[in-house]
Every structure is written in C-alpha cells, then in structure tokens.
C-alpha positions in Angstrom: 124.0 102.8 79.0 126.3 100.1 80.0 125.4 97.3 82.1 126.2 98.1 85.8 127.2 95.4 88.1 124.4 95.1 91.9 127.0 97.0 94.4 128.1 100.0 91.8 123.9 100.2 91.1 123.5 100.2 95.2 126.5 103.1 95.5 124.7 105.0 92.8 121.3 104.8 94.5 122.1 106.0 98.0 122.4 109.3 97.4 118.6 109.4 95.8 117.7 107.1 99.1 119.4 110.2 101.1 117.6 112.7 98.7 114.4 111.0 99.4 115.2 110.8 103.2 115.1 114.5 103.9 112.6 115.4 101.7 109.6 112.6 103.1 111.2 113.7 106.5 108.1 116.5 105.4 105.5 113.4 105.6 107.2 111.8 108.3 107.4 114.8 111.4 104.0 115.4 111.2 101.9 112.1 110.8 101.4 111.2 114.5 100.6 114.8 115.7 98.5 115.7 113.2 95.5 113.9 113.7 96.3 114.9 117.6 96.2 118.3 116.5 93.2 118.1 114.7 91.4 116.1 117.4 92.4 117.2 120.5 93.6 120.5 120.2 91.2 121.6 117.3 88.9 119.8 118.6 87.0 117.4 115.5 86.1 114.4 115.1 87.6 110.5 113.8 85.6 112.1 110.1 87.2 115.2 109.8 90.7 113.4 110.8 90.4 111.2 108.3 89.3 113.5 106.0 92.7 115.8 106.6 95.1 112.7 106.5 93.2 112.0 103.0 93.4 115.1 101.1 97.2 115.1 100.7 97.0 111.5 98.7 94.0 112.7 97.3 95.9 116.0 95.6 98.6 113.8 95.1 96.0 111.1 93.5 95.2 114.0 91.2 98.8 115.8 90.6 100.6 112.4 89.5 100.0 112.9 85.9 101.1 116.4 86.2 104.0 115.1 87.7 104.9 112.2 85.0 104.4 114.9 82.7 107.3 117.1 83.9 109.4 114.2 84.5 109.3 112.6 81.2 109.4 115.7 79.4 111.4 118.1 81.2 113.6 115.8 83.0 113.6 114.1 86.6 115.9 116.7 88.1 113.6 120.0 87.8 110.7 117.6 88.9 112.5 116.6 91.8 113.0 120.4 92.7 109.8 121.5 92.9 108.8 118.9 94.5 111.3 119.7 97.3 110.3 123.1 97.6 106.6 122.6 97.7 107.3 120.4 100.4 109.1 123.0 102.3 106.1 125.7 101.2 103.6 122.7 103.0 105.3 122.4 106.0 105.4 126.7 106.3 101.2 126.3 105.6 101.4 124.4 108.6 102.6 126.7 110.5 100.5 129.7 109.9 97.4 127.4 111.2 99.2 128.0 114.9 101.9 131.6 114.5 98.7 132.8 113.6 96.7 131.9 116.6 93.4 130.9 114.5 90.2 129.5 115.7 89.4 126.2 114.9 87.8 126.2 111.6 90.6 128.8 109.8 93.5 126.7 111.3 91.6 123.2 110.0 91.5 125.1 106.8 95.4 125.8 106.4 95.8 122.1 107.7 93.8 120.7 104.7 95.5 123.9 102.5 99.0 122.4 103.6 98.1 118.8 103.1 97.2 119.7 99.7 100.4 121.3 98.8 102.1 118.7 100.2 100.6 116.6 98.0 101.5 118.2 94.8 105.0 118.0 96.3 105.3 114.7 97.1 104.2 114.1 93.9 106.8 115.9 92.2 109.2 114.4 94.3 108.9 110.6 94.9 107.9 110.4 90.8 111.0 112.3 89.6 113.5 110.4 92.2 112.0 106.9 90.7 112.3 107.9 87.5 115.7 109.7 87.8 116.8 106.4 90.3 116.1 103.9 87.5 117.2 105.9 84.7 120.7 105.9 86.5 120.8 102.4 87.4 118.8 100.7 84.2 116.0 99.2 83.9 117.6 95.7 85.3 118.2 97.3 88.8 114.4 98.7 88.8 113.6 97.1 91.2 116.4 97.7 93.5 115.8 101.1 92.4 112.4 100.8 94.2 113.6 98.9 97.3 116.0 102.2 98.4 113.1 104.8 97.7 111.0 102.9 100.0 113.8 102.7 102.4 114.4 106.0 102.5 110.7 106.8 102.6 109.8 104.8 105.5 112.6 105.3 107.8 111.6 109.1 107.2 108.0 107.9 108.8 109.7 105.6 111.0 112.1 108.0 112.7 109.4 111.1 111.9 106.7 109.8 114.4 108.8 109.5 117.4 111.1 112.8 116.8 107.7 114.9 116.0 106.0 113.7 118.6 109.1 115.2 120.8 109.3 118.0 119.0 105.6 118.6 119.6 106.1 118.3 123.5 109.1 120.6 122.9 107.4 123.6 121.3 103.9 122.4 120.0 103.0 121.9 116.3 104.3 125.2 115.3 108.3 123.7 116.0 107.2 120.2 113.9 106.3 122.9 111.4 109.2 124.9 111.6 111.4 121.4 111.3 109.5 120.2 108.5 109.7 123.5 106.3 114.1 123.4 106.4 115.2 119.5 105.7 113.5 119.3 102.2 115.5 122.7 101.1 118.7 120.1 102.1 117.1 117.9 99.7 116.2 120.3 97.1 120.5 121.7 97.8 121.7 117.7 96.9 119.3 117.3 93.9 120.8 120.7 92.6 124.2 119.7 92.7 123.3 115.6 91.2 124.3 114.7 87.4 120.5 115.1 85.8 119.5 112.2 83.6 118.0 113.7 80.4 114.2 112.9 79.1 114.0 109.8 76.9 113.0 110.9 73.2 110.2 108.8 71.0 106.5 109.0 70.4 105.0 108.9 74.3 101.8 107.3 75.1 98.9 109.0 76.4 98.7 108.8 80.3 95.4 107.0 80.9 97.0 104.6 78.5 99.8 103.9 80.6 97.3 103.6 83.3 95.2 100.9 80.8 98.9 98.5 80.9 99.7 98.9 84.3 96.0 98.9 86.2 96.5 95.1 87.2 99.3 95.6 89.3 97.8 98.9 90.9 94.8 97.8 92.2 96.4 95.4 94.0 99.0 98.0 95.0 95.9 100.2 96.5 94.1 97.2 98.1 97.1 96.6 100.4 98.0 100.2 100.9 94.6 100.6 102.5 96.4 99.0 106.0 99.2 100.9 106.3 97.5 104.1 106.1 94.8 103.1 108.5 97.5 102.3 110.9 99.0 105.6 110.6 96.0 107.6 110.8 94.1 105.9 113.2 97.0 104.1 115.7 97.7 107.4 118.0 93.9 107.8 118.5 93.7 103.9 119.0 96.3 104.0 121.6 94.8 107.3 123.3 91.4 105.7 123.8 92.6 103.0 125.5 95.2 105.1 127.7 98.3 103.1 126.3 101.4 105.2 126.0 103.9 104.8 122.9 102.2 105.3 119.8 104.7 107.1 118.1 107.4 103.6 118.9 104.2 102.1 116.5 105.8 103.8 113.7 108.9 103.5 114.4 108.5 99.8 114.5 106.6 99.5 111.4 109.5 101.5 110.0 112.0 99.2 111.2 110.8 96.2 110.1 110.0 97.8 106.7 113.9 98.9 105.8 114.8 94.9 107.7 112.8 93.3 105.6 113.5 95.6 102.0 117.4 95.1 103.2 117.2 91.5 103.8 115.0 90.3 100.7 115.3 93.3 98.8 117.1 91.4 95.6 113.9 89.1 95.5 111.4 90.8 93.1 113.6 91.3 90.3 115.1 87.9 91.0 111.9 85.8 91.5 109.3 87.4 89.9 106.2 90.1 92.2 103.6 87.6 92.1 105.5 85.1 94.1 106.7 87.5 96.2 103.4 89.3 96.9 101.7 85.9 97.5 103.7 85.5 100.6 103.9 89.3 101.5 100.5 90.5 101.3 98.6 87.6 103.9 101.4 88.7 106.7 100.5 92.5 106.5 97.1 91.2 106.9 98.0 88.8 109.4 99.9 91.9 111.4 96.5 93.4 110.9 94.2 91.4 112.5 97.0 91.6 115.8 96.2 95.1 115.4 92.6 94.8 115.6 92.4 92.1 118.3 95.7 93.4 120.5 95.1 93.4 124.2 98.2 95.9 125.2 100.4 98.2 123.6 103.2 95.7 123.0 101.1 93.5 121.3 99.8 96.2 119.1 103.5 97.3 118.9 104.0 94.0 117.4 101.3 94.1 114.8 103.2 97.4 113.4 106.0 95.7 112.9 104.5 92.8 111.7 102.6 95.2 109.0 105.5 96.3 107.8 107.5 93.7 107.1 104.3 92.2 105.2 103.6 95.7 102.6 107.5 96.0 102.2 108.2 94.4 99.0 104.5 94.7 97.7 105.2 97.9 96.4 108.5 96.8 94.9 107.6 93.0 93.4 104.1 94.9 91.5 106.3 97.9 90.6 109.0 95.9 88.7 106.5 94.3 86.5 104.0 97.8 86.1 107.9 99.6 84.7 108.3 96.7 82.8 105.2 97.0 80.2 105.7 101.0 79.1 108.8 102.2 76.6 111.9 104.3 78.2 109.8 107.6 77.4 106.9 106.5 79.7 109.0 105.7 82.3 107.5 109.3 84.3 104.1 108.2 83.7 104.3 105.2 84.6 105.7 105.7 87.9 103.2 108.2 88.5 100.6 106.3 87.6 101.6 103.3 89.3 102.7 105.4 92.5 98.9 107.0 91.6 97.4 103.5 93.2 99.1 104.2 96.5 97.0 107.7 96.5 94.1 106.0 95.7 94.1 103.5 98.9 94.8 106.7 100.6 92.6 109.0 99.5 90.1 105.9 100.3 91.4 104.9 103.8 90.5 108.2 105.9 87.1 108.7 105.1 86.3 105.1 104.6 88.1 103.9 108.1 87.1 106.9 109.5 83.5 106.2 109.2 84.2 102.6 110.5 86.2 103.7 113.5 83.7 106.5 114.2 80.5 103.6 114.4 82.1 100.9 115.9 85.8 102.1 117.8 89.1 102.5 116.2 90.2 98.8 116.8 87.3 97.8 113.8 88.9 100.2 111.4 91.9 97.7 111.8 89.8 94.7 110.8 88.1 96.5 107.8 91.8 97.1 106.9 92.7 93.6 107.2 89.4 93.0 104.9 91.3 94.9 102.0 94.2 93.1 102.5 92.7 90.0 102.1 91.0 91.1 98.5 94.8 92.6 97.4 95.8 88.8 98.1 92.7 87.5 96.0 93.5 90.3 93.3 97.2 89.2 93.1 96.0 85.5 92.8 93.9 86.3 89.7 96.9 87.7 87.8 98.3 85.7 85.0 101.6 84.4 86.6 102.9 84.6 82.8 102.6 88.2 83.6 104.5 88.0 87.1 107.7 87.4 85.5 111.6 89.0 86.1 113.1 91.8 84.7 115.2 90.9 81.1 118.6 91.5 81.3 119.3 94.8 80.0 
C-alpha cells in the first residue's frame, strides 16, 4: 500500500470514527440508567449492579478471540457486521425485560442476557473497525488509527449518558431500549456500503501467542481501565446517595475531556513513543481519581470526570501502538483483540471487585480503590523496558 500523507489518513478514518459512533451509541444510552434500573427500580443491590455492568466485558473478555478470528480470516468488514447487528439484537433484549412487564428476577435475567450479547457485539465490532481502520491507513498511522476509535467511542458514552438519562424520564428504559436497538443498524447500513480491506495471507500465530508478545502492554492497559469503569458504574449511585443532581453531565464531562485531550495530543504516541506518554497520562487519571473519592460537591466531582478522562485518553493509544507493533500483518485481528481483551479484563474485574468495596465502606471508597490500580498501572508501565516503548517505523 502506498504511503499516505497525516490529513488524507485522518479523511480516511472519519467515516470508521462515524461507524464506530452509532454503533457504541448501544454502550453509551444505557450506562447511567442501567445500574438505576437495576437498583432502584429492580430493586438489588451495589453486588448485583456490579455484577450486570461486568458481564458484558466479561462475554466480551471471552468472545475477543472469536472475534480476531473472524477478522483476520474472513475480513474486518463481515466482522464489523455482526457486530452491529448483535448490538442492535442487545439493545431489543433490553427491552423485553420492561414490554414484558417481568418481576424482578426474569427482567434482571434479560438485563444480564442483553449485556452478554452486547458483549459478543462489541466485540465484533470495535476489533473489526481497528483492524479494518489500520489496514486502511498503514501501520504508520496506527496509532492515529486508535485515537479516532476512541473518539468515536467515548463521545458515544459522553453524549449517551445525558441523552438516555432524558430519554429514560421521557418514556422509561423501555424508549433507551427502543433507541439503542435502531442507530447500530445505521452503522451496520455504512459498513455495508465501505470498500472492505481483504484478510492478510501468511502462516498466523496461535492466539494465546499473540497474547504471550503483547501481555506487557495489556496489563498495564487493564490496571488503568479499572478507573474509568468504576466511575461509570458506580458515579450515578455515588451522586444519588448524597442527593447531588447531574450525574449523567459526569459523563459527559469525562467524554469531553477525552476527545480534547485525543484531539489535542493525539499525534503523540506514534511520534514520541507510549511509555513516555503513559508516564505522564496514567498519574493524572489517578490524580482525577482521588478528586473523585475525596469531592465535597458535585462540581468538584464533576471535575474529577473530566480530569479522568483526559488522564486514560492516550493510555489506550500510546500501549496500543507498541502491542500492533510486535505481531505480523496477519495477526493484526488478534492482536487487537487480544490487546482490546485487557480492557475486558479491568472490566470484568471492576464491578464485582468495586462493588464489594463500595457495598462495605460507601461508594466514595470504591473511587480510592480505583485510584489504587491506577497507581500499580503507573508502576507496571515504569518496569517496561523503555527500548520496548519506542515509535512506529516508517512504513
């Protein structure tokens, strides 16, 4: 493939940043009224909250081999496809747990049923658009590549928390539903009409040994991961408990500082290398933390969002660039389904974990216990061979 120059590799990547967009929209609607739906109207527990927010990383944990499999050997396109339409099948799952009028524990089931496909979706979906993103752009622009996913992805939370919540006091979780289930079929209609990028050939490696070259980078990936999603599944119960209005705005400012910071400093992983960019990242997530845990009103706790997500922004990015960097073309799937795996695996660990810490000792803790794993993804990071943490060849 020829060599690209950065605007024509930005052009290229918007539409997958729009593709990704309306399909995460999925994630997005739903995350702050679903634990209020599980708590308040279902009425469970901080556990069993967790628990629910949990097992869509957790299928997704468990699908993301399946996923690199399809992409790498069937193409990125037809992954990205199913992964749309699963989404839109999630969001319909939903649904039933409230146009059917269940009791408690049936409609807690479909939640956990829906979360589940969700996951297999989002699996399909985030690891085919990376792979089909990069294999667009080159290799050079991975990281780039990267930046717009997350863009996409977290202005779909950021602007998903405020308008679900209003679509919740609008028609209750039944219309966020209904909403979620119809902009990943837009999605799935752009993918279908996108030039496909076609499967590398060559001997592949096996998929835990992917894993084996890229494990460094994702444990450090999951470490920091663990604050984000303890902010998002614990912040609208946080602020309820204390009577403070504007949780939803919590995402939305996490969100916005996100995309500000990817937009602004987005060029800097591929340019500088991810260890000196996660150095500096990684303590002000943790730092935005700690606001969290210690915040005496909403605006202060508004402010730790935002300061969270300007911190995890380019940690996903500056680890991913190096993680793409040690498999051949033909592992490129796999590898960003393994590396994307990590993220799961802070997930999948954050609800019950933070749960259990927020049920003993009050939601503000599970914000310090957050913080704690931030701290270790810094000392991870740290350990790593900097002769590692090096830029993308041109290529």
């Amino acid at each position: 493939m020829a060599p690209v120059s950065g605007g024509e590799a930005t052009r290229r990547l918007l539409p997958f940043a729009l593709m990704v967009f309306l399909g995460y929209l999925t994630v997005g609607l739903p995350l702050a009224v679903l634990p209020v739906e599980v708590h308040d109207v279902l009425g469970f527990g901080p556990v069993t909250v967790g628990w629910v927010m949990a097992v869509q990383s957790i299928t997704t944990l468990l699908t993301r081999q399946f996923g690199g499999m399809v992409t790498d050997t069937r193409g990125p396109r037809p992954a990205v496809l199913a992964g749309t339409l699963l989404c839109a099948a999630a969001s319909l799952v939903y649904g039933a747990s409230v146009w059917a009028r269940c009791p408690p524990a049936p409609a807690l089931a479909l939640l956990i049923a829906g979360r589940a496909v969700l996951g297999l979706g989002e699996s399909l979906l985030i690891t085919g658009v990376l792979a089909w993103a990069i294999g667009t752009v080159g290799p050079r622009y991975a990281g780039r590549a990267m930046v717009w996913v997350g863009i996409a992805m977290f202005g779909a939370i950021g602007i998903g928390g405020p308008l679900g919540t209003a679509l919740m006091r609008m028609g209750g979780f039944g219309q966020v539903a209904l909403a979620a289930s119809i902009l990943p079929l837009l999605a799935c209609a752009q993918a279908a009409g996108m030039p496909p990028v076609a499967p590398h050939h060559g001997r592949r490696l096996a998929f835990f040994r992917v894993v084996g070259l890229i494990w460094p980078y994702g444990v450090s990936l999951a470490l920091s991961t663990v604050g984000f999603g303890t902010m998002f599944a614990f912040l609208g119960l946080d602020y309820a408990a204390r009577g403070w209005p504007g949780a939803p705005f919590g995402l939305t400012a996490f969100g916005i500082a996100y995309i500000a910071a990817r937009l602004v400093f987005g060029g800097l992983p591929d340019r500088l290398g991810g260890r000196r960019v996660a150095v500096a990242t990684i303590p002000l997530q943790t730092a935005g933390l700690v606001v969290l845990w210690l915040a005496p009103s909403p605006w202060i706790a508004l402010a730790g969002c935002a300061i969270v997500g300007a911190g995890y922004s380019l940690t996903f990015p500056a680890l991913g660039v190096e993680a793409a960097r040690h498999v051949p073309p033909q592992n490129r799937g796999a590898a960003m389904g393994a590396y994307v795996a990590f993220v799961d695996i802070g997930l999948g660990l954050t609800g019950p974990l933070a749960g259990a810490v927020a049920g003993r000792f009050g939601y503000p803790a599970a914000f310090l216990f957050a913080a704690g794993a931030s701290a270790w993804a810094l000392i991870s990071v740290l350990r790593l061979p900097a002769a590692q943490m090096v830029g993308h060849p041109e290529t």
